[in-house]
C-alpha positions, -999 to 999 in steps of 0.1 A, spaced: -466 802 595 -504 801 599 -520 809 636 -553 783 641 -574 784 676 -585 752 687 -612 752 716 -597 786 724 -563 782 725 -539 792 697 -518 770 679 -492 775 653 -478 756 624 -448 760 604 -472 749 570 -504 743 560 -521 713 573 -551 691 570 -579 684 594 -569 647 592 -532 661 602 -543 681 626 -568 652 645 -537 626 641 -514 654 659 -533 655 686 -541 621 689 -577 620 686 -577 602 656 -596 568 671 -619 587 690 -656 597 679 -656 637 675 -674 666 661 -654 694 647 -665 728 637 -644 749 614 -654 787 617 -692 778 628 -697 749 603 -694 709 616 -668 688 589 -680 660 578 -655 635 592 -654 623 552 -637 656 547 -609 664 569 -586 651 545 -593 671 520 -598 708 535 -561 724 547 -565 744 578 -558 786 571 -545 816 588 -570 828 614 -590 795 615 -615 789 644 -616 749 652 -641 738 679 -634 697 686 -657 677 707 -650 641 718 -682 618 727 -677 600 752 -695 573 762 -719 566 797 -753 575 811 
């Protein structure tokens, strides 16, 4: 089981997991976002590739749109 904080909050999962997983989880995954992984932005390019780890620290920002 790996522990992950996401925007603060701490979220657990049975195995290890991709950002692209992890972004289709939570439903964000048609939406225009930034996501920092332990102080460094993913390229979006990447989050299939890179598994989330024990003890990760996931910032995710959606843009929304408006002036």
């Amino acid at each position: 089981m790996i522990s992950v904080s996401i925007n603060g909050t701490v979220h657990q999962f049975d195995t290890a997991i991709s950002i692209a997983a992890l972004i289709e989880q939570m439903q964000l995954g048609n939406k225009r976002i930034a996501l920092e992984r332990n102080g460094e932005i993913v390229p979006r390019g990447q989050f299939t590739q890179q598994m989330l780890a024990d003890g990760d620290k996931l910032e995710v920002v959606v843009a929304v749109g408006g002036g």
